[in-house]
FIMAR-258074 format. One record per residue: residue in one letter; residue number from 1; x, y, z of N, C-alpha, C in turn. Coordinates in pm, 1 decimal, m for minus. Layout:
// FIMAR-258074
   residuo   num       n_c1       n_c2       n_c3      ca_c1      ca_c2      ca_c3       c_c1       c_c2       c_c3
         a   NUM          X          Y          Z          X          Y          Z          X          Y          Z
...
END
This chain:
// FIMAR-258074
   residuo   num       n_c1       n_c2       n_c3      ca_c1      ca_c2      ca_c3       c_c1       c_c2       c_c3
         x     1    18658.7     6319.1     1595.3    18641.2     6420.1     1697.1    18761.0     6417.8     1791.2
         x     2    18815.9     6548.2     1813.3    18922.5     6545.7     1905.4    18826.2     6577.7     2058.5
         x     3    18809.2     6543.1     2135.1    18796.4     6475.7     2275.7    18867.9     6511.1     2369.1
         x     4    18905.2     6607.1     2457.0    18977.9     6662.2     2602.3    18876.2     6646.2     2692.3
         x     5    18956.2     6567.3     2795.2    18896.5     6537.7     2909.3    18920.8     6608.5     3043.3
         x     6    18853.1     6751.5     3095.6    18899.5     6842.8     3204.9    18782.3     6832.2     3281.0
         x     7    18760.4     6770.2     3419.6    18674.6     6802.1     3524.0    18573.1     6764.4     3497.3
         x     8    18570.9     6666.7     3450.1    18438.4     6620.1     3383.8    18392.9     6663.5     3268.6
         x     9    18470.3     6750.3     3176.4    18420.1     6845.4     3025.7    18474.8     6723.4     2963.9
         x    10    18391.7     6754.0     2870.7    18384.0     6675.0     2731.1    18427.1     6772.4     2627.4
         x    11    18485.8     6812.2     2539.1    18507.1     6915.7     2453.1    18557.5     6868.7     2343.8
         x    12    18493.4     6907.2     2200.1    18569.4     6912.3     2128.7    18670.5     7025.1     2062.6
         x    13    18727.5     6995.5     1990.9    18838.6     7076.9     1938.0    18780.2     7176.5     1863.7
         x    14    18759.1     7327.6     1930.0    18705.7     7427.2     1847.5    18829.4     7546.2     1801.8
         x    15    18974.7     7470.1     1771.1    19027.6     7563.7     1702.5    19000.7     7608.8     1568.2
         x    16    18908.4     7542.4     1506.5    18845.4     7602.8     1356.8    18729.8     7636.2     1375.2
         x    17    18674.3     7692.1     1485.1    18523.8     7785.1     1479.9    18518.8     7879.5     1593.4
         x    18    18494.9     7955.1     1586.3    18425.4     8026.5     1705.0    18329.3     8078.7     1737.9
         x    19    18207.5     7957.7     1698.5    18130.6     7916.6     1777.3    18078.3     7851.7     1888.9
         x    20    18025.5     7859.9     1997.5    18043.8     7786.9     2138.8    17885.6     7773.4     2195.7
         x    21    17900.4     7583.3     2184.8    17781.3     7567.5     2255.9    17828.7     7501.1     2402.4
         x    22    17719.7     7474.6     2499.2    17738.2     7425.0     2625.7    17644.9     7325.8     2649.2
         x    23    17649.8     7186.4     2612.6    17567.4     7120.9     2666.3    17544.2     7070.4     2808.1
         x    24    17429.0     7090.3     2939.3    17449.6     7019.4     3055.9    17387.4     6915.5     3057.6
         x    25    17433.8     6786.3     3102.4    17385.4     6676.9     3132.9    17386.2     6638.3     3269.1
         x    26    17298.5     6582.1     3357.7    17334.4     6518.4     3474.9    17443.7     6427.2     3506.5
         x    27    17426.9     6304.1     3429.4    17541.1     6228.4     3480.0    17639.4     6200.1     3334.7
         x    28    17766.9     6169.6     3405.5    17850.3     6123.6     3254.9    17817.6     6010.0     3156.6
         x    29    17674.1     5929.0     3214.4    17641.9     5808.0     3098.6    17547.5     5882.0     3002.8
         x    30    17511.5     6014.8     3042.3    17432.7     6149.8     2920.7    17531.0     6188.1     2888.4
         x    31    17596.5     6249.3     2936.7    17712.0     6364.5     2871.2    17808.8     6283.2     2742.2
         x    32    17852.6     6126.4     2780.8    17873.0     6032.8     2647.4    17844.6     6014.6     2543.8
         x    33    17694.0     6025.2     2572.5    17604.3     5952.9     2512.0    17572.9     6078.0     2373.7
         x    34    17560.8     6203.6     2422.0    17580.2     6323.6     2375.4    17687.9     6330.5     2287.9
         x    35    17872.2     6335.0     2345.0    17952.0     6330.1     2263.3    17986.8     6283.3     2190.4
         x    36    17949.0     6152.1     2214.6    17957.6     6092.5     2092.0    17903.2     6070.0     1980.5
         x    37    17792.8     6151.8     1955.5    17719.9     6167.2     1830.5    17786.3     6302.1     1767.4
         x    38    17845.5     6377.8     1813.8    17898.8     6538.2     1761.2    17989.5     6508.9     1636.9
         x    39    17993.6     6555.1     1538.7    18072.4     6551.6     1440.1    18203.3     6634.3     1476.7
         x    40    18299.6     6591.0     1423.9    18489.2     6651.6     1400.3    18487.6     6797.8     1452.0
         x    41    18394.9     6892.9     1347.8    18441.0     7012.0     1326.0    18312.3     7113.6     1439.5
         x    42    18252.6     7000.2     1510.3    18116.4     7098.5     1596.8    18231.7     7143.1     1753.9
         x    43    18193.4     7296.1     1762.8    18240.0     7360.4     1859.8    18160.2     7323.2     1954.3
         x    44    18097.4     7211.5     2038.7    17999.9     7160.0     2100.3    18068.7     7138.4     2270.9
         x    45    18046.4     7162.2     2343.8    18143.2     7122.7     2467.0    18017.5     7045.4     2605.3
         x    46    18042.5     6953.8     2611.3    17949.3     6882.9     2719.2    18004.1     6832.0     2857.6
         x    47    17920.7     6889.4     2938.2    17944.7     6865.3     3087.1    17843.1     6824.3     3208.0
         x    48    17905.9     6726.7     3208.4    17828.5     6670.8     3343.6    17855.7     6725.5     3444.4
         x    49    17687.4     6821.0     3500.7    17699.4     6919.1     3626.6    17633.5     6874.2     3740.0
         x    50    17600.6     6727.4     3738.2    17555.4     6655.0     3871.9    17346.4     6688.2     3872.6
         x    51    17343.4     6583.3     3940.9    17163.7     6585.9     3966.0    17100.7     6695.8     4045.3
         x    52    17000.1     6718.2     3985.7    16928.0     6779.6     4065.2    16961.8     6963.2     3993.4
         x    53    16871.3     7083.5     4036.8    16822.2     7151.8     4022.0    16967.8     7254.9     4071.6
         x    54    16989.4     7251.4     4205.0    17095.5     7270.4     4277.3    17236.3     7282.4     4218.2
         x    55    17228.4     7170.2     4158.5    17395.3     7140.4     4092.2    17403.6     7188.4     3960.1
         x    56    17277.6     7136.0     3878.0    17292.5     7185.5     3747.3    17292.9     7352.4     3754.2
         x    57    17230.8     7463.2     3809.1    17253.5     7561.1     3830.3    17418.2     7589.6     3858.7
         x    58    17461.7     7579.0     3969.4    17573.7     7549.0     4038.5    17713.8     7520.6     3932.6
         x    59    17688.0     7436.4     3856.2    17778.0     7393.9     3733.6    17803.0     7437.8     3605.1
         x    60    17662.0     7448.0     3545.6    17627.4     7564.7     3457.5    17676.6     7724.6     3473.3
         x    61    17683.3     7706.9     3572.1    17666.9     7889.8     3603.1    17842.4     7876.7     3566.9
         x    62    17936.0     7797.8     3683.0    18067.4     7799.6     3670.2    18147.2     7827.3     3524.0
         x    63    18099.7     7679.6     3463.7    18091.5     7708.6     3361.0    18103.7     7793.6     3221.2
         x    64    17996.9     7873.7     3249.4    17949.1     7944.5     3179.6    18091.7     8112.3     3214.2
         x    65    18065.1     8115.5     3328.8    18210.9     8224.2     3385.8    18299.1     8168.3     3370.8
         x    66    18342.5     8010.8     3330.8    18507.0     7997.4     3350.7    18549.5     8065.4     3164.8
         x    67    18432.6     8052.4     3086.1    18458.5     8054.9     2957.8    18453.9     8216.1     2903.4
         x    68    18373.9     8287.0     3003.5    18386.6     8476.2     2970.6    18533.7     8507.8     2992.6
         x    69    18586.8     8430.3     3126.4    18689.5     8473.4     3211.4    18848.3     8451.2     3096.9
         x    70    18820.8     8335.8     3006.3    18914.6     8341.9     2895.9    18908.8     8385.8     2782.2
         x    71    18782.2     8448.0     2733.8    18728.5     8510.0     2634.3    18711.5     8449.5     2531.0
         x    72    18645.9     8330.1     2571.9    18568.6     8270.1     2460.7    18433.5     8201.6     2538.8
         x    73    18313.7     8247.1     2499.4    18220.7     8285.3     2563.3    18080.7     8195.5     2495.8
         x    74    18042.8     8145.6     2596.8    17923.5     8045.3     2488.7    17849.6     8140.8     2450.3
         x    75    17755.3     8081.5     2355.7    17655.5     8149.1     2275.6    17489.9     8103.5     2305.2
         x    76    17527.1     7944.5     2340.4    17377.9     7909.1     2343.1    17418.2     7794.1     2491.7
         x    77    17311.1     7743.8     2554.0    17313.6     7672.2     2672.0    17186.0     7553.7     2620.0
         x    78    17239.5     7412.7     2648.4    17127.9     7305.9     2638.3    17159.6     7189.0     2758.3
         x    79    17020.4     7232.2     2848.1    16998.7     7098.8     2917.8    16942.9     6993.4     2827.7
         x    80    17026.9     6840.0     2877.1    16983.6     6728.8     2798.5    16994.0     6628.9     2855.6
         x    81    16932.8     6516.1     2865.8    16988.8     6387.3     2909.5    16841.4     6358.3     2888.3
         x    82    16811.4     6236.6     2996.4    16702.9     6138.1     3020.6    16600.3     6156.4     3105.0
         x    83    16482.7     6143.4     3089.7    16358.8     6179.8     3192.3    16233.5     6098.9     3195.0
         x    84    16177.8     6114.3     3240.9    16017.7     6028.5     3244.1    15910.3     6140.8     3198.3
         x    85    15868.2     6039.9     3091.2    15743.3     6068.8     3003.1    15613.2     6112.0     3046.1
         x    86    15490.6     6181.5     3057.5    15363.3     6164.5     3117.5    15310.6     6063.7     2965.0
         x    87    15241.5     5981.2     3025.9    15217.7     5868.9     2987.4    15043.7     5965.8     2904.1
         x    88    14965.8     5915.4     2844.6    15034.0     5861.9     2689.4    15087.1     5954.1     2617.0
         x    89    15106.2     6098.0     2600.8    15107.8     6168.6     2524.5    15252.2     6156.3     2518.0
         x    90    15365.6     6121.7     2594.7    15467.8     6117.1     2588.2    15571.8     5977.9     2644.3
         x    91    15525.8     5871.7     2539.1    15562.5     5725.8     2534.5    15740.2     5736.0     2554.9
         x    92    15806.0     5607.2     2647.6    15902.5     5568.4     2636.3    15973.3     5562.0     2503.1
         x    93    16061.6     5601.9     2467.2    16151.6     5643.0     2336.2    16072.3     5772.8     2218.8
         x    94    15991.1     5803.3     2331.7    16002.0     5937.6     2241.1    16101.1     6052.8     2303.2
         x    95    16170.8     6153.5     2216.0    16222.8     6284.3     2228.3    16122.9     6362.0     2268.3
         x    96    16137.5     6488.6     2353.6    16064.7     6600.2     2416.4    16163.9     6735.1     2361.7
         x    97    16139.8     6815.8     2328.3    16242.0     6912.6     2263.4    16136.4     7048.6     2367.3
         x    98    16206.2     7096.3     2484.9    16109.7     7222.4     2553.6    16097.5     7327.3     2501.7
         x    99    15958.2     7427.3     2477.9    15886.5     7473.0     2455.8    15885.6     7580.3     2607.1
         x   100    15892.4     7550.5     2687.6    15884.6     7602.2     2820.4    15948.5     7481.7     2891.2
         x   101    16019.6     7581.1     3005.1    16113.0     7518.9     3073.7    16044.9     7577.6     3219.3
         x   102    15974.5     7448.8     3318.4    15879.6     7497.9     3436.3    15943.3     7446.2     3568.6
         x   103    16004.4     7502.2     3635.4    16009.5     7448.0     3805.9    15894.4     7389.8     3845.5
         x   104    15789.0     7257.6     3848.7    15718.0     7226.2     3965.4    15710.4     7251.4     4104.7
         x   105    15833.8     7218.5     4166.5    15763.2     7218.8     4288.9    15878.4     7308.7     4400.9
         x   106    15836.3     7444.9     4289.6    15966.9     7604.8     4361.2    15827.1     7653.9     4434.5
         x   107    15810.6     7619.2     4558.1    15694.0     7736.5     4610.4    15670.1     7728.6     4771.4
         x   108    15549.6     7683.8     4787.4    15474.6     7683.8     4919.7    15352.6     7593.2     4908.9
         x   109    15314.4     7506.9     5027.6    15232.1     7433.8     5057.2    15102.7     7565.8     5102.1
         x   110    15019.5     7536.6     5092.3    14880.4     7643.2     5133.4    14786.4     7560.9     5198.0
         x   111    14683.1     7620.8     5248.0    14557.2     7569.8     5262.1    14488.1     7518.9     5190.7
         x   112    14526.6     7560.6     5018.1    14476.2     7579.3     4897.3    14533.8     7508.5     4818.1
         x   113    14641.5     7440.6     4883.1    14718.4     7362.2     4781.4    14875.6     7408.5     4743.8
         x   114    14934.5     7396.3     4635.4    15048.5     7440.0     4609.7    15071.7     7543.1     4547.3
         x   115    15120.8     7665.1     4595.3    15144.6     7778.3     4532.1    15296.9     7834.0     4490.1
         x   116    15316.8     7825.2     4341.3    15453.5     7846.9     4299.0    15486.0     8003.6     4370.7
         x   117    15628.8     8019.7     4337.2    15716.0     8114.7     4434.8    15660.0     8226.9     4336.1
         x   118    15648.1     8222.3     4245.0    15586.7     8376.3     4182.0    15454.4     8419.5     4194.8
         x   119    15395.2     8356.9     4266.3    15242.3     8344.8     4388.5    15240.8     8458.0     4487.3
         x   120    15391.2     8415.6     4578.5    15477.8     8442.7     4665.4    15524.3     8590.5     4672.5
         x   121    15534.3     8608.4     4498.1    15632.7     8768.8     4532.1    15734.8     8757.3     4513.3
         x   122    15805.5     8613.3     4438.9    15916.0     8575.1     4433.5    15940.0     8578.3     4272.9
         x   123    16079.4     8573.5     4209.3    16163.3     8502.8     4121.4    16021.6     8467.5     4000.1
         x   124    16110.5     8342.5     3948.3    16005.7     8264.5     3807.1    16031.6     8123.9     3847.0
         x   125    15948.8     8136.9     3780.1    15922.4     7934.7     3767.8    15912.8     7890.6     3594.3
         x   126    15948.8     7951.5     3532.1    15923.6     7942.0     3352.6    16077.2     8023.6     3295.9
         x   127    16104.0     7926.4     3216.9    16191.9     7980.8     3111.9    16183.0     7944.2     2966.7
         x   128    16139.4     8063.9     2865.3    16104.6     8017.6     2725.3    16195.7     7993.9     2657.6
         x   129    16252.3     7875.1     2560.6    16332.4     7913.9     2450.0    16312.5     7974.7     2330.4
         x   130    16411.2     8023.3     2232.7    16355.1     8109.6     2155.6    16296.3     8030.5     2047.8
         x   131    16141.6     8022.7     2059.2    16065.2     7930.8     1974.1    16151.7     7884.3     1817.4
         x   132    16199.1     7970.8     1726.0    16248.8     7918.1     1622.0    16349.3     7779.4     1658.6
         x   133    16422.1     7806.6     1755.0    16544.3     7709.5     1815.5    16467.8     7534.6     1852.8
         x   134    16380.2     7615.5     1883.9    16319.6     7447.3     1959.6    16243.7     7410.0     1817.1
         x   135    16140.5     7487.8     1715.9    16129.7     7432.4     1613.6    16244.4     7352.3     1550.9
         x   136    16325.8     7443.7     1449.5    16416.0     7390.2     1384.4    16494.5     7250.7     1479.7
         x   137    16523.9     7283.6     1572.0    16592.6     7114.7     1686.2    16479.4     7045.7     1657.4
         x   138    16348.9     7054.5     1703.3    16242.2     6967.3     1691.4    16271.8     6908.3     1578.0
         x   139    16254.2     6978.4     1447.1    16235.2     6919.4     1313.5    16374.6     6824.8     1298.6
         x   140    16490.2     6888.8     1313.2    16622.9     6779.5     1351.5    16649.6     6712.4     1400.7
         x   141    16546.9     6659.3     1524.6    16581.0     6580.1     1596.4    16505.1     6469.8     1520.8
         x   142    16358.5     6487.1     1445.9    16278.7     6397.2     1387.4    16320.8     6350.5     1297.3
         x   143    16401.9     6415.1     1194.0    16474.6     6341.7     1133.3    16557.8     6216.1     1145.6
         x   144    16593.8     6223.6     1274.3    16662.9     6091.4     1333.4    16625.1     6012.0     1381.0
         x   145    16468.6     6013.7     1440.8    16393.9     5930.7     1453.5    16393.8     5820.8     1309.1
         x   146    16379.9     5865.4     1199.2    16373.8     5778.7     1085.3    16184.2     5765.6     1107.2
         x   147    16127.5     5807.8     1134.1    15993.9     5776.7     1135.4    15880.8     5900.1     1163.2
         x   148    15740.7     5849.8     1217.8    15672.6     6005.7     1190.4    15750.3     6094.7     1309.8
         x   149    15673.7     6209.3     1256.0    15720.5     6330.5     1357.5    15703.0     6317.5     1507.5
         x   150    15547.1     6228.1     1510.7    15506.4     6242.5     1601.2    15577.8     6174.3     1764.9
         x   151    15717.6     6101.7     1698.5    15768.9     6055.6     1804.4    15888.6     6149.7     1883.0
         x   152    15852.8     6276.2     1804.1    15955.4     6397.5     1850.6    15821.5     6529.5     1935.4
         x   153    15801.5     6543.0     2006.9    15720.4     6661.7     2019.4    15769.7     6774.8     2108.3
         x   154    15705.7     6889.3     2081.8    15755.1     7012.4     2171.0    15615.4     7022.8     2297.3
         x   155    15691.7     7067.9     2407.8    15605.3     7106.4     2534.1    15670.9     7128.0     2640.7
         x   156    15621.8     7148.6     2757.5    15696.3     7241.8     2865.0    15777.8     7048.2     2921.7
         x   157    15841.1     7103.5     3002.5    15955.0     7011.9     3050.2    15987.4     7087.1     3199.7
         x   158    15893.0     6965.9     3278.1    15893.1     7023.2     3422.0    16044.4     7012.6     3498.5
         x   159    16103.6     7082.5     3564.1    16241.3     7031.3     3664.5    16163.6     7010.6     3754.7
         x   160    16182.5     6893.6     3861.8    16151.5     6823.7     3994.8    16242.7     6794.5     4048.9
         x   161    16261.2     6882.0     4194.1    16381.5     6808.4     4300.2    16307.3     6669.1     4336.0
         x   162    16248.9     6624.4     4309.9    16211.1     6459.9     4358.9    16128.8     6408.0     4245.1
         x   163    16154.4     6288.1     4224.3    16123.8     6227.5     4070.9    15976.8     6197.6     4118.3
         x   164    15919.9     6203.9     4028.5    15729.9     6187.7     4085.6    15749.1     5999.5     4113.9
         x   165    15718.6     5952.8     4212.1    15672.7     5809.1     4258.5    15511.0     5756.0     4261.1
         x   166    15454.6     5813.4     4221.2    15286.6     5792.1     4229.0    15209.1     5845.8     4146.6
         x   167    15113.3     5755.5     4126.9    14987.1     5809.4     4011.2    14903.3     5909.4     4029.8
         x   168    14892.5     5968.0     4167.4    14839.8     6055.6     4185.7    14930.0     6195.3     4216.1
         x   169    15046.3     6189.3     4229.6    15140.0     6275.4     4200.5    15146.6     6336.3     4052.7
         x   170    15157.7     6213.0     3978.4    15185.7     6245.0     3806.5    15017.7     6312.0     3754.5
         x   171    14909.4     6261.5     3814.5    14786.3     6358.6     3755.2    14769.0     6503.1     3873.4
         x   172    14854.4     6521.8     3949.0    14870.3     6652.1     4036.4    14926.4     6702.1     3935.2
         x   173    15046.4     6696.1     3907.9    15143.6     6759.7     3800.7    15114.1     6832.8     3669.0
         x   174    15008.2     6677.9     3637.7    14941.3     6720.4     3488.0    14814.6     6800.8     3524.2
         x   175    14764.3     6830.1     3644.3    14661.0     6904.8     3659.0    14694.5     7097.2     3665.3
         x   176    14788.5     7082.7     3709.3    14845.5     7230.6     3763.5    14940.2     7231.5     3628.9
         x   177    14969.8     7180.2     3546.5    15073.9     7180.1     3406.1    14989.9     7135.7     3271.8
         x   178    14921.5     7156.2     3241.3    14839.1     7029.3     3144.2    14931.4     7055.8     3005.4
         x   179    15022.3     7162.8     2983.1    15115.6     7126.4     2871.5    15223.5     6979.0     2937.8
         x   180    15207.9     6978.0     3032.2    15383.4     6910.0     3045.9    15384.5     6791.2     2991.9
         x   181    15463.6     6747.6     2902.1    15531.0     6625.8     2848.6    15637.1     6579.8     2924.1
         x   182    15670.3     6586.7     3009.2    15836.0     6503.9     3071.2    15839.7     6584.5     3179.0
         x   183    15909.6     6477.1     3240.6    16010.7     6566.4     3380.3    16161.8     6561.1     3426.4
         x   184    16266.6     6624.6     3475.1    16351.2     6557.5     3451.9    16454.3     6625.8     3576.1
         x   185    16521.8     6651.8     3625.5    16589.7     6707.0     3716.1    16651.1     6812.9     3748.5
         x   186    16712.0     6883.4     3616.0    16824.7     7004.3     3604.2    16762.1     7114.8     3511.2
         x   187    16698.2     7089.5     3439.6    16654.9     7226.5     3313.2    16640.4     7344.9     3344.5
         x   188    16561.4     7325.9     3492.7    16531.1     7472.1     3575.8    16719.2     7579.6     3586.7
         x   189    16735.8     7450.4     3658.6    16889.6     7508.2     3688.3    16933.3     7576.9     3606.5
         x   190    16997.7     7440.4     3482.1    17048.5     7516.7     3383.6    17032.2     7681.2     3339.9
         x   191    16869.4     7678.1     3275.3    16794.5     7785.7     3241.6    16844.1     7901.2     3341.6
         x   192    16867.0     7905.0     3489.9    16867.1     8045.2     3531.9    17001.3     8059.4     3506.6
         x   193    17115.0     7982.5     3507.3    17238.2     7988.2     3482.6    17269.3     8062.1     3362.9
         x   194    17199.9     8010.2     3260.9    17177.6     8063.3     3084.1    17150.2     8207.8     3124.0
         x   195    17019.4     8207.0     3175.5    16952.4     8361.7     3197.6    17032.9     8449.1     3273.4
         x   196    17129.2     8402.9     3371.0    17235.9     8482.8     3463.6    17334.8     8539.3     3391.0
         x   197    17319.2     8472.5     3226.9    17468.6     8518.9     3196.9    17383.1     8575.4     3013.5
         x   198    17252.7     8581.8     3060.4    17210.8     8662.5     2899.4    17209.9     8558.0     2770.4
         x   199    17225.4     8465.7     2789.7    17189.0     8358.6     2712.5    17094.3     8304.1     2701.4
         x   200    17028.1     8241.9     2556.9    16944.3     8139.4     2501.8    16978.5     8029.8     2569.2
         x   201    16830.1     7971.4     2639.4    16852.6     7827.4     2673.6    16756.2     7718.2     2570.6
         x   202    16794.3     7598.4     2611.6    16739.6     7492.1     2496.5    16683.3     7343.7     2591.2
         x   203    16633.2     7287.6     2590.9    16640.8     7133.8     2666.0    16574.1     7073.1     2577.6
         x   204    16657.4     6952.1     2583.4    16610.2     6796.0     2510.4    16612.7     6679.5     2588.2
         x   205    16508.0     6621.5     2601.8    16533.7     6516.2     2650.6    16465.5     6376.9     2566.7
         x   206    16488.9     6287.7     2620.0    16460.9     6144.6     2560.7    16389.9     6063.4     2682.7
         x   207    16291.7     6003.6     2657.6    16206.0     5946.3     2760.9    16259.1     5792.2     2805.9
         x   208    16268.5     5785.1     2924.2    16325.6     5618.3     2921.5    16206.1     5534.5     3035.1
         x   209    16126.9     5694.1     3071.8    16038.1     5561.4     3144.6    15887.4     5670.5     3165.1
         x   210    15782.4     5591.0     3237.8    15639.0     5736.2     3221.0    15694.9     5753.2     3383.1
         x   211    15637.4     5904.4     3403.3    15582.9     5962.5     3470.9    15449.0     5844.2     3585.7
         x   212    15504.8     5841.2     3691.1    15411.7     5746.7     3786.2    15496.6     5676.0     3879.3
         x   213    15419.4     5573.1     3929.8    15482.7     5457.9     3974.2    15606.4     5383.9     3940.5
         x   214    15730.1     5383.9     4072.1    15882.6     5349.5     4009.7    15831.2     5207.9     3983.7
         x   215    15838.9     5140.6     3836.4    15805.1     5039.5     3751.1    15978.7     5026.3     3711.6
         x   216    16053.2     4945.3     3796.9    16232.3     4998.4     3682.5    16217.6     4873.6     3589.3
         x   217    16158.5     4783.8     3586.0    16100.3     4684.5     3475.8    16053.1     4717.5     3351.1
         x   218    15999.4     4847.6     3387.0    15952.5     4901.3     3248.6    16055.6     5027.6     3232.2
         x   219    16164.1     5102.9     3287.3    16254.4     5162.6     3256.3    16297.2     5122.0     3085.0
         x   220    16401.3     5190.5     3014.0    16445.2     5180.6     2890.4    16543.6     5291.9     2886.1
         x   221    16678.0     5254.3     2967.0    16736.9     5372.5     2985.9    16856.4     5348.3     2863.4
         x   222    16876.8     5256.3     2833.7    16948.9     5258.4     2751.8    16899.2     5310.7     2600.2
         x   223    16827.9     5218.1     2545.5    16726.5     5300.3     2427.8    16724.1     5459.0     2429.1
         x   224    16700.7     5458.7     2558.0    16683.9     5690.2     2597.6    16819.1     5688.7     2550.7
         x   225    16905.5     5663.8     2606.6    17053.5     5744.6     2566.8    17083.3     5712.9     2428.2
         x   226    17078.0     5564.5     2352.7    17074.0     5611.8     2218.1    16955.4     5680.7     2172.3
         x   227    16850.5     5715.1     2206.4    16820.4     5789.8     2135.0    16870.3     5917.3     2125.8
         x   228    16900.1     5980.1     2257.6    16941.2     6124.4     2276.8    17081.5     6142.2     2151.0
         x   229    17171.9     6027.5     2155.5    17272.2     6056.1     2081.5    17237.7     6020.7     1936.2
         x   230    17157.0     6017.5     1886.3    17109.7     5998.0     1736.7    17021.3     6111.4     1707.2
         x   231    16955.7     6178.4     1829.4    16920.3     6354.3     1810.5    17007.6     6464.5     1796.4
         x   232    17121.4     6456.2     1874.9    17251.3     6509.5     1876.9    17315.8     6494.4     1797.1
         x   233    17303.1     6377.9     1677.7    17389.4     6367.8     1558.9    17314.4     6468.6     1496.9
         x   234    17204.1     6459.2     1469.3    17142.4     6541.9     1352.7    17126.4     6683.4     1377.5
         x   235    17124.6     6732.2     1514.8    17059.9     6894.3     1570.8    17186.0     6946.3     1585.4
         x   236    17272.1     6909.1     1583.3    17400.6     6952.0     1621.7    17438.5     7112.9     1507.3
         x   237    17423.4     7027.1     1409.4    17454.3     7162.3     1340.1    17332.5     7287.8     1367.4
         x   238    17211.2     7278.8     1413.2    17126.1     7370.7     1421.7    17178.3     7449.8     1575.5
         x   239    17238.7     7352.4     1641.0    17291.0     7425.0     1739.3    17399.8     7518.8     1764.1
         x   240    17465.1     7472.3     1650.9    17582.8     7522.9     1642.7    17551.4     7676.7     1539.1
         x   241    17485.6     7683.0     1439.3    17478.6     7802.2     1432.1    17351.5     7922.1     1421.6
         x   242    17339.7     7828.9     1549.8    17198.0     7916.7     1602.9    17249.5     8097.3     1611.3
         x   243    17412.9     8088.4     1683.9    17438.8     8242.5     1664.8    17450.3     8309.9     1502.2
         x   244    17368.1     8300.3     1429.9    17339.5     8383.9     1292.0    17197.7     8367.3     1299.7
         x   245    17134.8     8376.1     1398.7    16989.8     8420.7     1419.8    17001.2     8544.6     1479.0
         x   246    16862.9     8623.9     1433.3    16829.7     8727.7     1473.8    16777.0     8733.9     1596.2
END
């Protein structure tokens, strides 16, 4: 893999394709962890756009315009990195491949409890990918598991500006979400960035710890990042020519 290092981009050498993906990761020990599973000839380009909801929007979006502005223009957008699991349905070293991509906590406090901003009169709080995309990744990513399927699953993938700290936070979450498998920081972002510019979005993540109580004893952040980059070996090509879908 040829490897250029600009502003934090990761890129490989796409003078033999013109195809263009955009992976966002939070920090550069994802965005690595990512590149370095990409094969020679994948038009794959990964960038670390900072934590949180805020930035990944913010970075993504740039991004995404610095590459119209030279006329070569992504095709597909994937938030990825590391997140916390809701415990059991979504165990430490399993993959989450989203199904729905949900803002938690975009809204208003009530009398009634928490009411998302599209309650409000506002915006969205949901972004779908295009179901075939998250199948076929799903099924590619399981492959790399080397084992059953069941350690790969599809479901919504909450963004949280604040990482849940409590057990009664994480069954709030799962009460008002009862799809959600994971949570993780940026997907929201990403997603409106994707959607700002008419693009398919995607998120993957890899679980390194549950949903609850900060336990960093029971963390597994390393395991998460190889796993993420042994999903990325195998989905890579589904990503890459996702543009010959209808």
């Amino acid at each position: 893999m040829v490897v250029q290092v600009q502003e934090g981009l990761l890129t490989t050498d796409t003078r033999h394709t013109n195809t263009r993906v955009l992976v966002a990761t939070a920090v550069p020990a994802e965005r690595d962890a990512v590149a370095r599973a990409l094969p020679p000839s994948e038009a794959i380009d990964v960038l670390a756009v900072g934590v949180g909801p805020a930035a990944a929007a913010a970075g993504t979006a740039t991004a995404l315009a610095r590459a119209e502005a030279t006329g070569h223009p992504y095709g597909l957008v994937v938030s990825a990195g590391i997140g916390g699991g809701f415990a059991p349905d979504a165990p430490v070293g399993s993959l989450i491949v989203a199904d729905e991509i949900t803002v938690a906590d975009l809204g208003a406090e009530t009398p009634d409890g928490f009411a998302p901003v599209t309650e409000l009169g506002f915006g969205a709080i949901t972004h779908r990918p295009p179901p075939a995309l998250v199948r076929e990744t799903a099924d590619a990513c399981a492959a790399a598991t080397g084992t059953d399927t069941g350690t790969v699953q599809t479901g919504t993938v909450l963004t949280v500006s604040t990482v849940t700290g409590s057990a009664d936070r994480a069954a709030e979450l799962r009460r008002r979400h009862p799809r959600a498998l994971a949570e993780a920081m940026e997907g929201f972002g990403v997603a409106e960035a994707a959607a700002l510019h008419g693009l398919p979005v995607l998120e993957i993540r890899a679980v390194s710890n549950p949903v609850g109580p900060r336990d960093r004893a029971a963390w597994r952040i390393g395991d998460a990042l190889a796993a993420l980059s042994d999903a990325f070996g195998k989905c890579a090509p589904v990503l890459r020519s996702w543009n010959t879908h209808d």
